[in-house]
C-alpha positions as protocol buffer text, in pm:
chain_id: "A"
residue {
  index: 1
  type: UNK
  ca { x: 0 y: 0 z: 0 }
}
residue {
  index: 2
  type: UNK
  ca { x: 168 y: 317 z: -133 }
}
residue {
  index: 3
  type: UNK
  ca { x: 137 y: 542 z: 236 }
}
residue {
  index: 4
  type: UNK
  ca { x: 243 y: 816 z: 73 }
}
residue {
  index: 5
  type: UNK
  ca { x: -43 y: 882 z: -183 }
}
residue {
  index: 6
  type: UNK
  ca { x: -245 y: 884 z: 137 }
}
residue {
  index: 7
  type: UNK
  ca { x: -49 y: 1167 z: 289 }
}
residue {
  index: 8
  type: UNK
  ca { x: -99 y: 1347 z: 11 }
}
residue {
  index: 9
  type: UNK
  ca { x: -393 y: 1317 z: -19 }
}
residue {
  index: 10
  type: UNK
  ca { x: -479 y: 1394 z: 358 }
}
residue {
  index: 11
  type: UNK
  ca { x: -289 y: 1710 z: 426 }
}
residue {
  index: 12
  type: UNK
  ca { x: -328 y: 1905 z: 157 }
}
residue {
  index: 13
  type: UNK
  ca { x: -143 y: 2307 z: 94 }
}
residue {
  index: 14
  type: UNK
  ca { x: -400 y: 2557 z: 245 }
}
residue {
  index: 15
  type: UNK
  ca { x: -426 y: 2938 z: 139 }
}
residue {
  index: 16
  type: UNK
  ca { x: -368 y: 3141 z: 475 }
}
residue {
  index: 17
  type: UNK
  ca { x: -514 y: 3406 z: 335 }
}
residue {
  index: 18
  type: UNK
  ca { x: -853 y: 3247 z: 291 }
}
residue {
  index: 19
  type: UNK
  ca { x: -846 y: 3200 z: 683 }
}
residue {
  index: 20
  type: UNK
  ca { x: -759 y: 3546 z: 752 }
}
residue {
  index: 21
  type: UNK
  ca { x: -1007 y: 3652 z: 525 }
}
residue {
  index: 22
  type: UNK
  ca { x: -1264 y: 3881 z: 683 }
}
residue {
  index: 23
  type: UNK
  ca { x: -1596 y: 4017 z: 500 }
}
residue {
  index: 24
  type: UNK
  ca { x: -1588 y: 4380 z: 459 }
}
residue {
  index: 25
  type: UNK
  ca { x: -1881 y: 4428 z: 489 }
}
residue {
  index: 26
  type: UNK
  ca { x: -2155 y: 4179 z: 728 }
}
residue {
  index: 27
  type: UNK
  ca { x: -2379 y: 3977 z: 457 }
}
residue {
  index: 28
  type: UNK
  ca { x: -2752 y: 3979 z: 547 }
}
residue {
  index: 29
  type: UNK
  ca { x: -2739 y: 3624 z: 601 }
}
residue {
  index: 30
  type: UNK
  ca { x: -2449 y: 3681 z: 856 }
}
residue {
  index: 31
  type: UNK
  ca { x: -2651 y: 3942 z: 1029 }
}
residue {
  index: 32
  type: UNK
  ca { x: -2946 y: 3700 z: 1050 }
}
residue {
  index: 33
  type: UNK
  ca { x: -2750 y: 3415 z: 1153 }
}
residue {
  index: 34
  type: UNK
  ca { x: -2636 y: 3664 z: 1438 }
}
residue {
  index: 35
  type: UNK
  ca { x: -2936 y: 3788 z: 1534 }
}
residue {
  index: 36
  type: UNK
  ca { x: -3051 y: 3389 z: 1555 }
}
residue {
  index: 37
  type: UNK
  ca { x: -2759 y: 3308 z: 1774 }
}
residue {
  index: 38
  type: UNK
  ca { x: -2789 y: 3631 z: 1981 }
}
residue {
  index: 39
  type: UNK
  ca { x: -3085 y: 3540 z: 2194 }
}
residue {
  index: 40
  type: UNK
  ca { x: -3027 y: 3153 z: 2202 }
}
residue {
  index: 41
  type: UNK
  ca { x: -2954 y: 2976 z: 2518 }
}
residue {
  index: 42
  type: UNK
  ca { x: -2907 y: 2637 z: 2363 }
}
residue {
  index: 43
  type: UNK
  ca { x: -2705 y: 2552 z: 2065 }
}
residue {
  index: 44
  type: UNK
  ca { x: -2595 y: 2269 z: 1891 }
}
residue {
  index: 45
  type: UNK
  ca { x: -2298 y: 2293 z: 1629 }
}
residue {
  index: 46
  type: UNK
  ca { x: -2334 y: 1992 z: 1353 }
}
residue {
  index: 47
  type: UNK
  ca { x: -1980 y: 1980 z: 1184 }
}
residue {
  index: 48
  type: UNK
  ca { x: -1883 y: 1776 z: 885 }
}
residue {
  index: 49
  type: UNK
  ca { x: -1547 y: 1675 z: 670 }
}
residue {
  index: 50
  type: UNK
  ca { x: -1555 y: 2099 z: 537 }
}
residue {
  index: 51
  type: UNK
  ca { x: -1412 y: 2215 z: 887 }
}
residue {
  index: 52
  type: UNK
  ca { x: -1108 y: 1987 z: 838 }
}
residue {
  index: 53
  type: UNK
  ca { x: -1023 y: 2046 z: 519 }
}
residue {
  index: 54
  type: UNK
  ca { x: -984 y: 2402 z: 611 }
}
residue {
  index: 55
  type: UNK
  ca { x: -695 y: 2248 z: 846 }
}
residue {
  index: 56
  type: UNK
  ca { x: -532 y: 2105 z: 512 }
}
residue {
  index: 57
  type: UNK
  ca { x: -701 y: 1771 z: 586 }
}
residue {
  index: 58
  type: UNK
  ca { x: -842 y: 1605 z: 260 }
}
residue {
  index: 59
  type: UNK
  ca { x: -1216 y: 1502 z: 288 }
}
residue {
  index: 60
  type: UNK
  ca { x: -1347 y: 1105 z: 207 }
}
residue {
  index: 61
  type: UNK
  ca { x: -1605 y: 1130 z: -41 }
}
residue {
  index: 62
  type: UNK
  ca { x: -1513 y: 1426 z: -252 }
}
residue {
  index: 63
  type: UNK
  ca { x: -1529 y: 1331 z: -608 }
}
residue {
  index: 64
  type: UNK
  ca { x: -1210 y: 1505 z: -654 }
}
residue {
  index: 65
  type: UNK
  ca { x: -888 y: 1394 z: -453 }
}
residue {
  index: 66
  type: UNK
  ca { x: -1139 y: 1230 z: -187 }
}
residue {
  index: 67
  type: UNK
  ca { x: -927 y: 953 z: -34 }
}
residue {
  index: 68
  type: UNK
  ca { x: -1182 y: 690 z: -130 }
}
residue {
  index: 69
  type: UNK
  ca { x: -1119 y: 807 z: -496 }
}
residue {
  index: 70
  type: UNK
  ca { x: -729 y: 666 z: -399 }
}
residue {
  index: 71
  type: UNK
  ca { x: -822 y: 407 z: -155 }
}
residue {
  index: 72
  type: UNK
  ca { x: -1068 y: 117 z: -157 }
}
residue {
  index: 73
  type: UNK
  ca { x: -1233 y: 132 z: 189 }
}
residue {
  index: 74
  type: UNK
  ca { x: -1317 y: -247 z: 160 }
}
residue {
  index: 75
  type: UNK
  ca { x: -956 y: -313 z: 179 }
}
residue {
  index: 76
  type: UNK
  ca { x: -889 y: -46 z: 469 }
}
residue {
  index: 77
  type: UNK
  ca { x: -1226 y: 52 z: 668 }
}
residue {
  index: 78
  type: UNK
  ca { x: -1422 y: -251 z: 686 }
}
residue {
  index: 79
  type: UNK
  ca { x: -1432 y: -545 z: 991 }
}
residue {
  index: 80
  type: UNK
  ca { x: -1382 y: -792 z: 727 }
}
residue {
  index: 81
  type: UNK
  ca { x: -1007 y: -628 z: 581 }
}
residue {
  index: 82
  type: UNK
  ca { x: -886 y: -603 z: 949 }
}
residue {
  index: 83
  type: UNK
  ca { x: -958 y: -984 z: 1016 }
}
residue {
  index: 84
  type: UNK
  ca { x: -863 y: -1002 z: 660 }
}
residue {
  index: 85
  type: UNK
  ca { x: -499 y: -808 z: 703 }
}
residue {
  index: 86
  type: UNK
  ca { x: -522 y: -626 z: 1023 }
}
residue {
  index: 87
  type: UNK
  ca { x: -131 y: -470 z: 1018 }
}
residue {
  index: 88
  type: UNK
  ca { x: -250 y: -360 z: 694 }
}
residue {
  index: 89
  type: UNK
  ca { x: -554 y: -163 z: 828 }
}
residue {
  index: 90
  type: UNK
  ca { x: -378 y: -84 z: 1113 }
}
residue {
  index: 91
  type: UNK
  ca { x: -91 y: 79 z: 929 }
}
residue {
  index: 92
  type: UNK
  ca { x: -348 y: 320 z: 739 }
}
residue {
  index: 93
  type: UNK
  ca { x: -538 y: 427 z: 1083 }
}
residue {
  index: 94
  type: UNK
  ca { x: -161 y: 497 z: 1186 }
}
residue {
  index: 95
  type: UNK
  ca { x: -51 y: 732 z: 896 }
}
residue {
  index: 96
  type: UNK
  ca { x: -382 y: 901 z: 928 }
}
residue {
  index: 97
  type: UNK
  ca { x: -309 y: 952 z: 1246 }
}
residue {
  index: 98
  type: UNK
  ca { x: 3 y: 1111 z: 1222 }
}
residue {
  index: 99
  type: UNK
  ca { x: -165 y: 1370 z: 932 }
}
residue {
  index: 100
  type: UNK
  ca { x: -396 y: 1489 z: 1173 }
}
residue {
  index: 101
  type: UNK
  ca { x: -158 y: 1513 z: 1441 }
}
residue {
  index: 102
  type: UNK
  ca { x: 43 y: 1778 z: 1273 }
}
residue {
  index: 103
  type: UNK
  ca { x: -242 y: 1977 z: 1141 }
}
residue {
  index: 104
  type: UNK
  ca { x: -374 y: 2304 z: 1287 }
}
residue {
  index: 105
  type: UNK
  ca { x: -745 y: 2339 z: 1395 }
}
residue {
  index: 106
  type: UNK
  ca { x: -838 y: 2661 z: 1186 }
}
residue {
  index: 107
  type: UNK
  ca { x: -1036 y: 2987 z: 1306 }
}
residue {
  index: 108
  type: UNK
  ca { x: -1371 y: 2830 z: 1275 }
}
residue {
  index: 109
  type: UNK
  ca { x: -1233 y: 2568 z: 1529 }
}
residue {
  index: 110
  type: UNK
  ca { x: -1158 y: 2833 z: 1765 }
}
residue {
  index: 111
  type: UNK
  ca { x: -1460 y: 3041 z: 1694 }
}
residue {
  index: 112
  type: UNK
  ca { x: -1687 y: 2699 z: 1807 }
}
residue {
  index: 113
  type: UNK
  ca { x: -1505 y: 2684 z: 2127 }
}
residue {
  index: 114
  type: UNK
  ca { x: -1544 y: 3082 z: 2176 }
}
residue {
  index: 115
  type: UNK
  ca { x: -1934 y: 2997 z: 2128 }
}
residue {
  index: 116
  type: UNK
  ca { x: -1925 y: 2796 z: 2409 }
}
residue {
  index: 117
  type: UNK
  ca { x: -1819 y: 3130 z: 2653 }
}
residue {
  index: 118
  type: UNK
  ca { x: -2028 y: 3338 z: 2513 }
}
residue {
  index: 119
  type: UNK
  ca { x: -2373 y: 3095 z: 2581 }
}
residue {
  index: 120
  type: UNK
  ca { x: -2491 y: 2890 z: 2879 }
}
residue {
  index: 121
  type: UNK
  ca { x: -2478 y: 2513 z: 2685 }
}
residue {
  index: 122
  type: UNK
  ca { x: -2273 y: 2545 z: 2316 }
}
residue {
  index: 123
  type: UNK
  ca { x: -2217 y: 2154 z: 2164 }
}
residue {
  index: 124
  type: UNK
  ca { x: -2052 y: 1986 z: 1913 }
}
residue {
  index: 125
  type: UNK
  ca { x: -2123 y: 1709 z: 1729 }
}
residue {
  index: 126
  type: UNK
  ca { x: -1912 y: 1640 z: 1513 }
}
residue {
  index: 127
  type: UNK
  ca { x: -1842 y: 1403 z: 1208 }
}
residue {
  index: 128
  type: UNK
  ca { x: -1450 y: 1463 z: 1207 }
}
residue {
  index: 129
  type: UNK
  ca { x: -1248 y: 1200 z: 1369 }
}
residue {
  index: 130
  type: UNK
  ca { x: -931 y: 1427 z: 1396 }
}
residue {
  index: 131
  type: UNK
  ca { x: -966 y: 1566 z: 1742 }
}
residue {
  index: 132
  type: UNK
  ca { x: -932 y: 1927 z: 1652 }
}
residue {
  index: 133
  type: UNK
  ca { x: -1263 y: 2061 z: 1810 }
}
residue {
  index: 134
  type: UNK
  ca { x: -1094 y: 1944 z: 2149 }
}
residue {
  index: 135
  type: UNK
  ca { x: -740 y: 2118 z: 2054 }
}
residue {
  index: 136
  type: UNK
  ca { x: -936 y: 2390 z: 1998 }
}
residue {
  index: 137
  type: UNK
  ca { x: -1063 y: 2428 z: 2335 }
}
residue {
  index: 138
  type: UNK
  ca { x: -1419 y: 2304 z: 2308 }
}
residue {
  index: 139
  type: UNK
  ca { x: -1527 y: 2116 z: 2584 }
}
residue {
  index: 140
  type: UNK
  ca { x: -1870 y: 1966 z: 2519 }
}
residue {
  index: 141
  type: UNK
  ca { x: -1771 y: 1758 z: 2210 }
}
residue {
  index: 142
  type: UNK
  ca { x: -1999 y: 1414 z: 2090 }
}
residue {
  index: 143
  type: UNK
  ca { x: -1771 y: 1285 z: 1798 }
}
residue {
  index: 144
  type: UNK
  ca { x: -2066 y: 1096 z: 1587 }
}
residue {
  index: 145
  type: UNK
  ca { x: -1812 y: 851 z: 1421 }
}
residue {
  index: 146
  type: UNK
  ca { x: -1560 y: 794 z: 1673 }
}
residue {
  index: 147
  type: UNK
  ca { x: -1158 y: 935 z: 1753 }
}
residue {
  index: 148
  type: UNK
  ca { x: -887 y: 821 z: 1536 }
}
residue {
  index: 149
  type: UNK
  ca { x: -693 y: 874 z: 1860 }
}
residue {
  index: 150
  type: UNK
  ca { x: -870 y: 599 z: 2054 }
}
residue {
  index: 151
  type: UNK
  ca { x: -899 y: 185 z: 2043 }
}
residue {
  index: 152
  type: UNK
  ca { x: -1125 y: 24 z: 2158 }
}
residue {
  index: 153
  type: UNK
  ca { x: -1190 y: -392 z: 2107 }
}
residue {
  index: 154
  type: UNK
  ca { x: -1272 y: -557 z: 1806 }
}
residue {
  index: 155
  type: UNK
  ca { x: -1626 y: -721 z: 1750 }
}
residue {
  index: 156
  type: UNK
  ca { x: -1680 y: -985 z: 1443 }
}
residue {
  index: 157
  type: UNK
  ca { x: -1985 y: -929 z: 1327 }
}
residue {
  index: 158
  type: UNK
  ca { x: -1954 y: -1326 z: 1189 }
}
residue {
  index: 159
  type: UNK
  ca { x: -1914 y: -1419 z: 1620 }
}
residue {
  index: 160
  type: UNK
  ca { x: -2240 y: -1218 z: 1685 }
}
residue {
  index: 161
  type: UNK
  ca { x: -2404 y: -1369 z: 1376 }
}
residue {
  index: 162
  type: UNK
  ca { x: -2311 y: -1714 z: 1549 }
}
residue {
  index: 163
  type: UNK
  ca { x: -2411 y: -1697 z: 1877 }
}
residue {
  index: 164
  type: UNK
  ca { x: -2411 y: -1446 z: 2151 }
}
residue {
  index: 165
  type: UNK
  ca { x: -2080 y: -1301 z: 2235 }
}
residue {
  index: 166
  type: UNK
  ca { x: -1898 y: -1203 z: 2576 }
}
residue {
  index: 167
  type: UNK
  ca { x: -1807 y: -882 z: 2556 }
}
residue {
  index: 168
  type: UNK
  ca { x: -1533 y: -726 z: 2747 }
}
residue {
  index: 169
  type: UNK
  ca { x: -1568 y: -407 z: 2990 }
}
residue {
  index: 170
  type: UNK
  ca { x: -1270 y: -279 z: 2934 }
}
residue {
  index: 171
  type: UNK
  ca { x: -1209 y: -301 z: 2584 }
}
residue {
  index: 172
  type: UNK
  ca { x: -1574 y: -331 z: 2465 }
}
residue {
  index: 173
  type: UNK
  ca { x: -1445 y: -634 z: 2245 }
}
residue {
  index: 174
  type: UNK
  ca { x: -1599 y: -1006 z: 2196 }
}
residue {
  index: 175
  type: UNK
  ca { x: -1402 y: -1225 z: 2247 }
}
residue {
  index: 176
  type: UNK
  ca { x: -1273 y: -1553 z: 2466 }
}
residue {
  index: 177
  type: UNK
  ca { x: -1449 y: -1689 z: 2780 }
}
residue {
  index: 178
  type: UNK
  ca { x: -1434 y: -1530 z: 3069 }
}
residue {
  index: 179
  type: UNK
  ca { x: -1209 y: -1764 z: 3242 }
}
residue {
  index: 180
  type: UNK
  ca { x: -906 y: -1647 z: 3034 }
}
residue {
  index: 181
  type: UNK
  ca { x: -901 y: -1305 z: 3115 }
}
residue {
  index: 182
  type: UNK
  ca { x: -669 y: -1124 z: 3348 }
}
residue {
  index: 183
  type: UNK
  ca { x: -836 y: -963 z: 3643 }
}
residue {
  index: 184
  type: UNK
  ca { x: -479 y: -811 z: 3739 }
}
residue {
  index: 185
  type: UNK
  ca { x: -621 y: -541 z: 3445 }
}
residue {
  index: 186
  type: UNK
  ca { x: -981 y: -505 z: 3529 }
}
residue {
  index: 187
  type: UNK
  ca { x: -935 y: -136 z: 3575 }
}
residue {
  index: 188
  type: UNK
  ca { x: -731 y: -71 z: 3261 }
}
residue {
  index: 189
  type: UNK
  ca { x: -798 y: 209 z: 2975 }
}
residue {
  index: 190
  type: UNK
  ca { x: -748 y: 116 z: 2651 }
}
residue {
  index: 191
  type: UNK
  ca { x: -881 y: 409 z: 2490 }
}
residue {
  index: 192
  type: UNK
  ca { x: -551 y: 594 z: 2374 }
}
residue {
  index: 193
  type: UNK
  ca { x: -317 y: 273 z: 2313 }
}
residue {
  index: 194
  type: UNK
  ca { x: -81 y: 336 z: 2023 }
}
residue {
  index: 195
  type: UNK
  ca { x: -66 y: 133 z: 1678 }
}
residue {
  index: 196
  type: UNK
  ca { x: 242 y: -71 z: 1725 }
}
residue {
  index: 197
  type: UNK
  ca { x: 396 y: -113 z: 1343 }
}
residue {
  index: 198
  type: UNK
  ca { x: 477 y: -521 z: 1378 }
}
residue {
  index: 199
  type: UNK
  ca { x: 187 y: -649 z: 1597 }
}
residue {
  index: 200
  type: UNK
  ca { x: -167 y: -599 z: 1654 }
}
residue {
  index: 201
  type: UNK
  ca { x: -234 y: -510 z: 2029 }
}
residue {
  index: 202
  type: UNK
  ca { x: -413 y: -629 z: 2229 }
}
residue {
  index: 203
  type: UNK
  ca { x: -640 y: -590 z: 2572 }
}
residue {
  index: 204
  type: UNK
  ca { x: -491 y: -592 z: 2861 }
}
residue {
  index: 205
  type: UNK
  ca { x: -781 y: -799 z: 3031 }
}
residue {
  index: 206
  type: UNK
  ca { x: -919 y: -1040 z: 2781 }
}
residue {
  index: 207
  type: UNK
  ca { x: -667 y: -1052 z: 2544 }
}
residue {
  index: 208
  type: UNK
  ca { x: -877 y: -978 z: 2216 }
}
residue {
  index: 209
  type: UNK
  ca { x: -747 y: -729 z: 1944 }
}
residue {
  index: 210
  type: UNK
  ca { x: -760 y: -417 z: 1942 }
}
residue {
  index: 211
  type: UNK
  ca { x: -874 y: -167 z: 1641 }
}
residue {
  index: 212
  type: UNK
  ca { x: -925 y: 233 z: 1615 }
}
residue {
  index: 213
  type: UNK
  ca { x: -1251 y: 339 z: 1775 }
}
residue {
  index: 214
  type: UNK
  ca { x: -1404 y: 517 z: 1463 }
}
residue {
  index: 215
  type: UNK
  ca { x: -1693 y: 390 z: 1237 }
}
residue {
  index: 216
  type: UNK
  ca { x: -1598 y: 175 z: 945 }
}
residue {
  index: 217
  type: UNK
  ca { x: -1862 y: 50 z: 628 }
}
residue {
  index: 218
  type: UNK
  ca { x: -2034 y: -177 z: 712 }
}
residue {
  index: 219
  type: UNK
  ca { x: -2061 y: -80 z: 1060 }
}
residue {
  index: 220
  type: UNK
  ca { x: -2350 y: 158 z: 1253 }
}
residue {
  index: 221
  type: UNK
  ca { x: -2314 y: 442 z: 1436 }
}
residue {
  index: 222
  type: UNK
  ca { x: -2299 y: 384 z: 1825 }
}
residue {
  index: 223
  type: UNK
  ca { x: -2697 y: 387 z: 1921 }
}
residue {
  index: 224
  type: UNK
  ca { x: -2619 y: 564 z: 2232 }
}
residue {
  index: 225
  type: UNK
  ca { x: -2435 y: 822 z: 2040 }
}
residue {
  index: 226
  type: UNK
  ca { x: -2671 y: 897 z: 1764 }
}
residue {
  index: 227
  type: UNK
  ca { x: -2963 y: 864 z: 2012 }
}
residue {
  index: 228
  type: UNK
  ca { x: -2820 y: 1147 z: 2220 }
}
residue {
  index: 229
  type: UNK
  ca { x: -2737 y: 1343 z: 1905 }
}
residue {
  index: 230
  type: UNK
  ca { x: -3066 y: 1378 z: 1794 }
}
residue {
  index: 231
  type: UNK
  ca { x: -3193 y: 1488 z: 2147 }
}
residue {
  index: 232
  type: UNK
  ca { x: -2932 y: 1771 z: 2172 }
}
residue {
  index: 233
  type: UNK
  ca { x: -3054 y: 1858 z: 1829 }
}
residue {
  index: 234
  type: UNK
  ca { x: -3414 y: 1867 z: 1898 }
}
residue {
  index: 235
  type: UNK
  ca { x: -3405 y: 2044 z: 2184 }
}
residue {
  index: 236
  type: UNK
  ca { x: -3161 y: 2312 z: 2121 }
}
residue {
  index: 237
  type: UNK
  ca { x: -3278 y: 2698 z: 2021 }
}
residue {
  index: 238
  type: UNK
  ca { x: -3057 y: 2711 z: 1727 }
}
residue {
  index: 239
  type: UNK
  ca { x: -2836 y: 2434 z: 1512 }
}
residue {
  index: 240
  type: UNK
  ca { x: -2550 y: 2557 z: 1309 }
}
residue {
  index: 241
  type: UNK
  ca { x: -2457 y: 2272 z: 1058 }
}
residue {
  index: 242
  type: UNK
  ca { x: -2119 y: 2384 z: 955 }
}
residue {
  index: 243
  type: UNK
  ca { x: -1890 y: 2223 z: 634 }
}
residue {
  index: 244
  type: UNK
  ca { x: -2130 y: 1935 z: 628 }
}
residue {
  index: 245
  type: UNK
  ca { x: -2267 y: 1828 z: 278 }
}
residue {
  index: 246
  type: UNK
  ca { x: -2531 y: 1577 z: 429 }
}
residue {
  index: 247
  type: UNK
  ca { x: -2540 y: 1286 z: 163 }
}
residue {
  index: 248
  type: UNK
  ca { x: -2501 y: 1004 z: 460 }
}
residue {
  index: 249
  type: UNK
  ca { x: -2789 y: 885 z: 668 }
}
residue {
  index: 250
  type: UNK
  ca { x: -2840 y: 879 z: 945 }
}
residue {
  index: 251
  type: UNK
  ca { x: -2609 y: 1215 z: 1007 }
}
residue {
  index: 252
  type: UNK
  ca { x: -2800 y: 1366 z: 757 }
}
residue {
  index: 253
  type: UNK
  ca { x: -3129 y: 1335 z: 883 }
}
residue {
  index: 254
  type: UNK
  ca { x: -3018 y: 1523 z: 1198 }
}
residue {
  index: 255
  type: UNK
  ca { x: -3087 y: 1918 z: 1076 }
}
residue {
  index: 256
  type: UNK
  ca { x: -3408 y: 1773 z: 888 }
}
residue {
  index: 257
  type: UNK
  ca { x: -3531 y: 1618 z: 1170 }
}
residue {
  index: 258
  type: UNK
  ca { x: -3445 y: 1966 z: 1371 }
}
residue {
  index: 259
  type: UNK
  ca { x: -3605 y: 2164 z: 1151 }
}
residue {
  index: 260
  type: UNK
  ca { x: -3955 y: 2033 z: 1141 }
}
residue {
  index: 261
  type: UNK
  ca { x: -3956 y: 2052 z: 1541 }
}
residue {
  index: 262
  type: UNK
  ca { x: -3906 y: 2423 z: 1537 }
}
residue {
  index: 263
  type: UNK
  ca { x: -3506 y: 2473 z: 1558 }
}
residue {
  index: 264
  type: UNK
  ca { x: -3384 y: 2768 z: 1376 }
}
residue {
  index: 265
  type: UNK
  ca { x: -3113 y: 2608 z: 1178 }
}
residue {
  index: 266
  type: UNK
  ca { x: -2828 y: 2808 z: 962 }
}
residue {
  index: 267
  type: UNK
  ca { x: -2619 y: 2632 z: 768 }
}
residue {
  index: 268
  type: UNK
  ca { x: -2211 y: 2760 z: 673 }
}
residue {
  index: 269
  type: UNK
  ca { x: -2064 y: 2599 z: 372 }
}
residue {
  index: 270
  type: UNK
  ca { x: -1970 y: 2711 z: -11 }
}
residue {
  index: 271
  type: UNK
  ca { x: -2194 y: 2425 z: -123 }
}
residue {
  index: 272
  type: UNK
  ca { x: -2529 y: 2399 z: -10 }
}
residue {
  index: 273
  type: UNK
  ca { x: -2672 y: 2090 z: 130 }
}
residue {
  index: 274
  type: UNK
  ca { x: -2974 y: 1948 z: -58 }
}
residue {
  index: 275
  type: UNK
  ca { x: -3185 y: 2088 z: 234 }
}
residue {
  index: 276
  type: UNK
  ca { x: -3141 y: 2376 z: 232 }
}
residue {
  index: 277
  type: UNK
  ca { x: -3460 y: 2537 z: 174 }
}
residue {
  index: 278
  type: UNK
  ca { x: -3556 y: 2399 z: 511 }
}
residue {
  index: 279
  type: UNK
  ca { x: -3363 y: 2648 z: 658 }
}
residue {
  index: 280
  type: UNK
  ca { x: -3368 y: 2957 z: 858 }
}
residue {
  index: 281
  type: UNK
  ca { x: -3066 y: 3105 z: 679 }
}
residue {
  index: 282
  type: UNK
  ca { x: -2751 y: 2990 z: 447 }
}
residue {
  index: 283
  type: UNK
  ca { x: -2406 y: 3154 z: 498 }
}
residue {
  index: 284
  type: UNK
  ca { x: -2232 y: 3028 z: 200 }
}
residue {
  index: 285
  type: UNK
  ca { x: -1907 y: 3073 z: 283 }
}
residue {
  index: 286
  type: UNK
  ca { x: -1602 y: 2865 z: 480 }
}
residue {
  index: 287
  type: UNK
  ca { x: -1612 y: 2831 z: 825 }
}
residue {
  index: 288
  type: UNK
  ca { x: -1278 y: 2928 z: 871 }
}
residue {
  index: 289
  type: UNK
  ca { x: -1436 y: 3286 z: 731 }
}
residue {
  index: 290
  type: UNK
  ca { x: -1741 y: 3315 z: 878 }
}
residue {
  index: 291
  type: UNK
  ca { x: -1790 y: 3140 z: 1208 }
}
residue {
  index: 292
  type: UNK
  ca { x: -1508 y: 3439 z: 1288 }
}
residue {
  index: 293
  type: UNK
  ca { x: -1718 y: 3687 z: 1166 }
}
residue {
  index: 294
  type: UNK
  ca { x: -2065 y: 3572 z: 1313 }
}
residue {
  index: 295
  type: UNK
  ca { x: -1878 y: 3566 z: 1673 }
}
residue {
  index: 296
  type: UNK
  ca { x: -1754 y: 3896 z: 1613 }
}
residue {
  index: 297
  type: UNK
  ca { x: -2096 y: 3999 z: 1578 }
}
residue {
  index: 298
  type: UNK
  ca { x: -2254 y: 3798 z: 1827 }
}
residue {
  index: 299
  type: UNK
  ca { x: -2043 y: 4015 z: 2049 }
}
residue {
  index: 300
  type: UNK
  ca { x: -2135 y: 4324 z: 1914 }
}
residue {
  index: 301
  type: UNK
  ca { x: -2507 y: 4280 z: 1960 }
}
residue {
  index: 302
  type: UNK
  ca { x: -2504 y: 4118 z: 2306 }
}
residue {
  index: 303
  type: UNK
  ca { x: -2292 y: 4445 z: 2380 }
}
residue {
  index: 304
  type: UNK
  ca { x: -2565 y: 4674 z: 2240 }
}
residue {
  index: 305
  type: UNK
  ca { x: -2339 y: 4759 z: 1946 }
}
């Protein structure tokens, strides 16, 4: 597997200026999305694969230079290639990792984490698996398909097809009988182990394999997560949805779903989503440009200016 067509791929050359960029003048959408925001006590900020790519980070599904236009996920992202060729898959998750380590989060990063001083409950759900929201300073993050920075057990889905597994409660894995785990590491965290480059590790109490914790195909989001996704979303006063083209269900259904219960939702992308008409208002710029701007002004209006 050719590594470096990945990192190209992933970390791409990004204009400063376009971050630096500031309207000269405040867009009536930005002025509406401000006056939305301004008297809001709950928001919810729905970001997608746009707010990375501002940090130089390559988005999946683009149609051009997407990394699945390079890569076939079946042979990295999929349950079956890591019991297939798990150092392979393993190897991937690690050079993606270290292309997100060394990129920046980007002004809109920092302008979702100022939201969350300027308002009594600001959070993020998020799409991104980078860990920039958090480098960023936001607090309140729910990361929708998981942290390339975590592992957590593996799970065949041919075992739970079978019969019913034993799962682990440290590493969240299936795997062997109880009898063969270690209860010297009943207490152990798993969650930030690091990809070793000649062996797959493994839990420290039961022994099974471990794999990053993010969402592959073939795989669901984590019920718990999405459940609690939609309940921020339908019960927040306003839901920006921010660099997220919404072609994937169930992600995508999220703003809908929002929408028709009353929240005022504003989207902030160059490309609009196929919904938008549901909206309360479109920004259609990059975040890195105007989630800046629309704190600036949020500011200004909560200081009577």
């Amino acid at each position: 597997m050719n590594l470096n067509k990945l990192r190209s791929l992933f970390k791409r050359d990004t204009d400063p200026s376009a971050h630096s960029a500031n309207p000269s003048a405040m867009s009536p959408e930005l002025l509406e999305a401000a006056a939305l925001l301004r008297d809001a006590e709950k928001i919810a900020v729905l970001t997608g694969a746009g707010v990375s790519a501002e940090s130089g980070i390559a988005t999946f599904r683009s149609k051009v230079n997407g990394v699945w236009t390079a890569f076939d996920p079946a042979e990295v992202a999929t349950p079956a290639a890591f019991k297939r060729k798990p150092l392979k898959v393993l190897g991937w998750h690690q050079s993606m990792r270290d292309i997100c380590e060394n990129a920046a989060p980007n002004p809109g990063h920092y302008a979702i984490a100022a939201l969350q001083k300027l308002f009594p409950e600001v959070i993020v759900l998020t799409q991104n698996i980078d860990g920039l929201h958090q480098r960023a300073g936001s607090k309140f993050v729910l990361e929708l398909h998981g942290d390339l920075f975590r592992m957590k057990g593996f799970c065949d889905p041919e075992l739970h097809a079978q019969e019913r597994p034993v799962h682990c409660p440290v590493c969240k894995g299936c795997t062997r009988p109880r009898e063969q785990w270690n209860p010297e590491f009943r207490e152990a965290i798993v969650e930030f182990t690091a990809i070793p480059s000649d062996a797959v590790p493994c839990c420290p109490h039961c022994g099974g394999p471990l794999r990053p914790d993010v969402v592959w195909f073939d795989e669901p989001l984590d019920p718990y997560v999405l459940d609690a996704a939609w309940n921020i979303a339908d019960g927040c006063d306003v839901l920006l949805v921010v660099g997220a083209s919404l072609q994937v269900q169930p992600v995508a259904g999220i703003p809908w779903r929002a929408a028709y219960k009353g929240v005022k939702v504003i989207e902030i992308n160059p490309e609009p989503a196929e919904a938008t008409g549901f909206w309360a208002t479109r920004v259609g710029l990059p975040g890195a440009v105007a989630l800046p701007a629309l704190v600036e002004q949020v500011c200004k209006m909560k200081a009577g200016g």
